[in-house]
N, C-alpha and C positions, 0 to 999 in steps of 0.2 A: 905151113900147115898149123892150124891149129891146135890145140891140147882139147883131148879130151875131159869132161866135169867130170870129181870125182864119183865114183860110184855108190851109190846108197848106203852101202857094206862099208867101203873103206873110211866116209864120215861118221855113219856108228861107231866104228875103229876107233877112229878120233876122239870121241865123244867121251867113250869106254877109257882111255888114256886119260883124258879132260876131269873125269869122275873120281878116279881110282891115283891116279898119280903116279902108275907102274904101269910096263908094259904085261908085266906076270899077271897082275889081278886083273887086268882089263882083258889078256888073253884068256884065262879062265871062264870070265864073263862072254864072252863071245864066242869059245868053246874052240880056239886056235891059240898057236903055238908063238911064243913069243917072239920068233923070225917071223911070222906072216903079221903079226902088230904093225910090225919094224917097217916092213913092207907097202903096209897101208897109210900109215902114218908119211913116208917116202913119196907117197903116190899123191897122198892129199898138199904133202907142202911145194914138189916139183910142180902139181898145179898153179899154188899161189906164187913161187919163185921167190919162197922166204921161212925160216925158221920158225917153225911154231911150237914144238917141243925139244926143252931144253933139258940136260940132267941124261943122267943113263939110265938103264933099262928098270930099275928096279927103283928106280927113285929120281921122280921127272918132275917138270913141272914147266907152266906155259909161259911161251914170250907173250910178250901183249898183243900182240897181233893174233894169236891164239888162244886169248883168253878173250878176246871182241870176238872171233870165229866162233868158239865154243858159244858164246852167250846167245846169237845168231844161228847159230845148229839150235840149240836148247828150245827159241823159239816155234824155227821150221817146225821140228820134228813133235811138236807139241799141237800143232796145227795139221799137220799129216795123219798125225793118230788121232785128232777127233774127227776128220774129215772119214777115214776108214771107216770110225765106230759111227756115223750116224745109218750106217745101212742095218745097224743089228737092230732088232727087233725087240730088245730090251731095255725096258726104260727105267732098271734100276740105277739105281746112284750107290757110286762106292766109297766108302767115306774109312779111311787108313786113320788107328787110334793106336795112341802110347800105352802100353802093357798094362800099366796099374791106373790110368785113368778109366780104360776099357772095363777091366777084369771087376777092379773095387767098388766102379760108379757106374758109368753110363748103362754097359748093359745089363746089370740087376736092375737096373732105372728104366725100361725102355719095354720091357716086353709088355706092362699092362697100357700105361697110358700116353703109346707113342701111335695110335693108329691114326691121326689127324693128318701122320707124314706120305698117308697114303695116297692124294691129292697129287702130289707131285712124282708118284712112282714110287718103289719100295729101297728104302733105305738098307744097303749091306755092310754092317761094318767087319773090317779087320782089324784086329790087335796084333801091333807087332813091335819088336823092340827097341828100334828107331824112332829119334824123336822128333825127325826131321824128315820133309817131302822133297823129290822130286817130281813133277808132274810130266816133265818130257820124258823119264826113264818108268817112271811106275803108275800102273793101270787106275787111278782114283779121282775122281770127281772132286770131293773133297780130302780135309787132313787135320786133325787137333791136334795141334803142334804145340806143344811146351817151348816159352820163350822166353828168353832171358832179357829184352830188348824192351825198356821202358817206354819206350815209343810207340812199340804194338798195340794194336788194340786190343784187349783181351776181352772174354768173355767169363774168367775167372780170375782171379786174383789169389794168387797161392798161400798161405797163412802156415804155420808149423805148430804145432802144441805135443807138448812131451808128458806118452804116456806111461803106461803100465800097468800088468793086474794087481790088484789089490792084494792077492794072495801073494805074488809075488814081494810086496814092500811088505810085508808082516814079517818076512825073512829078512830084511836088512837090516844092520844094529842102528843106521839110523834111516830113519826113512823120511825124515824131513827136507826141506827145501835153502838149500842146496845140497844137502850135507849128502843127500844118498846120491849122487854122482863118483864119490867118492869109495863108497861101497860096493856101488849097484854094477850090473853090465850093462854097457851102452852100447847098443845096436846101432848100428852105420846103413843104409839104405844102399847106399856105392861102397866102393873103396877110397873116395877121396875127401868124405868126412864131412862134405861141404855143410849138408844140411846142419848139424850140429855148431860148427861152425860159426854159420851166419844164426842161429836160434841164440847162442851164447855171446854172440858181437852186440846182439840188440839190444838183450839185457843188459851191457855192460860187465861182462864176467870175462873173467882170464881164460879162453878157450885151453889150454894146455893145462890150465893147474884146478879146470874144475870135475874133470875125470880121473878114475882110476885105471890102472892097464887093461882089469876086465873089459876087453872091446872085441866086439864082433861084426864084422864085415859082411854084406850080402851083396846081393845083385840086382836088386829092385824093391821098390816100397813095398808094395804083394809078401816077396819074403821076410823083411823087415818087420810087418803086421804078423805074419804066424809066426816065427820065432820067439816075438814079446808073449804072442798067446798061447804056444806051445812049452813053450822051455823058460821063457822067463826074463825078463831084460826091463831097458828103458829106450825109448826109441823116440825121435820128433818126426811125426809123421802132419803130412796133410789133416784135418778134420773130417773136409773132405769123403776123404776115403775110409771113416770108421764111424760113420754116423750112427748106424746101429750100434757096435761096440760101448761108444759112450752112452746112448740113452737106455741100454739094458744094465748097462755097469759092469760088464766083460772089461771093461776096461776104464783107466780113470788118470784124468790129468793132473799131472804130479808136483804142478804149479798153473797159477789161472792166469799166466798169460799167454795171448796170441801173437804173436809175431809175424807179420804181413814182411814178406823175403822182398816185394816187388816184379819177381814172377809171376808167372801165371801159364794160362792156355788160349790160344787162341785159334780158331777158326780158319783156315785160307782154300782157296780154290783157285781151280783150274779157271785159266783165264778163257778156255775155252769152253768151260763145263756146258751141258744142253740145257742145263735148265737155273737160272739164277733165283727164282723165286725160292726154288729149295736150297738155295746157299741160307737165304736171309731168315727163312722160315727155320732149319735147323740152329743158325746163327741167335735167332730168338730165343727160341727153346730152350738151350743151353744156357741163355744166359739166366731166363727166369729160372729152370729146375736146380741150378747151381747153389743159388742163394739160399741161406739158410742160416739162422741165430745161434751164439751157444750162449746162454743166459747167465748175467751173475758173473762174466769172466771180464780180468781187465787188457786191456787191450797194450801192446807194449809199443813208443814211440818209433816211426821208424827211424835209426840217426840219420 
């Protein structure tokens, strides 16, 4: 007799395990119990008659033969959900943005002189705090994905300049360059420092010995800009993202240079998506409204 294929459920299961790397988080995800995982999971590999998840319940991970399956599911199931969605009757585009790309730029950027995008349907963006897509798991046409991946091809190029208000370095005994690092509090954007980091690698500065312990931690660039403009600090933020700050003088860089990180933003879509013309036409967009001068500043080599 032959075996039945697995069922639609039980390679979601899979999928969910494939994602999450736990049978807990993936059962949460799926909204059962971590025996019925077990279960599914059991069900999808006595089909193949071979081991695809490896590791125990709470911390798994795939043989290769189930990480070829996952990759394989990943595309089915990306092709199944555009196949469903062409019977809806909307032909907006949904386009998934990183918190503080979203919040600090594009959409203060978009509500007057974006109606061109009307051509191709209406554009919906989401902001959320992942900076990463999947298109077989999550509902979006497109994704501005932040990448670390010199390879990619961005449509921005990420840059760092360290500010601050003014009112705030009138308070530091010294407020010149380097010396108020020293002084000053330095706002973290993450908890892992990087940004700062790589801003003081470039320059050539000793990252450990050119701050003082005054340091404050956030959880996104967004908070990192209000804290420097609320309470007071030094922060390397995008430019980016404080173009008004700087050209009203809310805010002021606290040496002239720029520092190009080699990150950026880039652009990706659904290999399915309904409509390509609006990849390329969004893809344009971005990449002209992006650009923009800071005058008079020098620019710092990348090493």
């Amino acid at each position: 007799m032959s075996r039945c294929t697995p069922s639609y459920k039980s390679l979601e299961v899979f999928l969910a395990v494939a994602r999450t790397q736990s049978y807990f988080l993936a059962g949460e995800e799926m909204c059962i119990d971590a025996t019925g995982v077990y279960k599914h999971i059991k069900t999808v590999e006595n089909y193949f008659d071979q081991r695809l998840v490896l590791g125990s319940k709470g911390n798994v991970k795939l043989s290769e033969a189930g990480k070829q399956l996952a990759k394989q599911l990943n595309d089915g199931f990306e092709i199944i959900n555009s196949a469903c969605s062409t019977l809806k009757k909307d032909d907006s585009l949904n386009v998934k943005l990183p918190i503080s790309f979203g919040l600090r730029w594009l959409l203060p950027n978009t509500h007057d002189n974006f109606s061109l995008a009307s051509e191709f349907g209406q554009f919906h963006f989401h902001v959320a705090y992942s900076h990463t897509i999947d298109f077989a798991d999550e509902d979006f046409d497109m994704a501005v994905v932040y990448t670390v991946n010199n390879k990619d091809q961005k449509f921005y190029d990420e840059r760092l300049v360290a500010v601050a208000k003014p009112e705030y370095l009138e308070t530091l005994i010294d407020a010149s360059w380097p010396e108020l690092l020293k002084h000053g509090r330095i706002v973290h954007p993450s908890s892992t420092e990087a940004d700062w980091e790589i801003f003081l690698d470039k320059l050539d500065m000793d990252v450990r010995q050119s701050w003082c312990s005054q340091r404050m931690m956030t959880d996104s660039i967004s908070s990192a800009i209000s804290i420097v403009k609320e309470i007071g600090g030094i922060a390397v933020v995008d430019p980016l993202f404080i173009q008004n700050e700087l050209a009203s003088g809310e805010l002021v860089m606290v040496t002239p240079e720029v520092v190009p990180t080699g990150f950026g933003y880039k652009l990706a879509g659904s290999r399915v998506m309904p409509d390509e013309d609006a990849y390329r036409f969004l893809e344009k967009w971005l990449t002209e409204n992006c650009q923009f001068n800071l005058p008079a500043l020098s620019q710092a080599d990348v090493a």
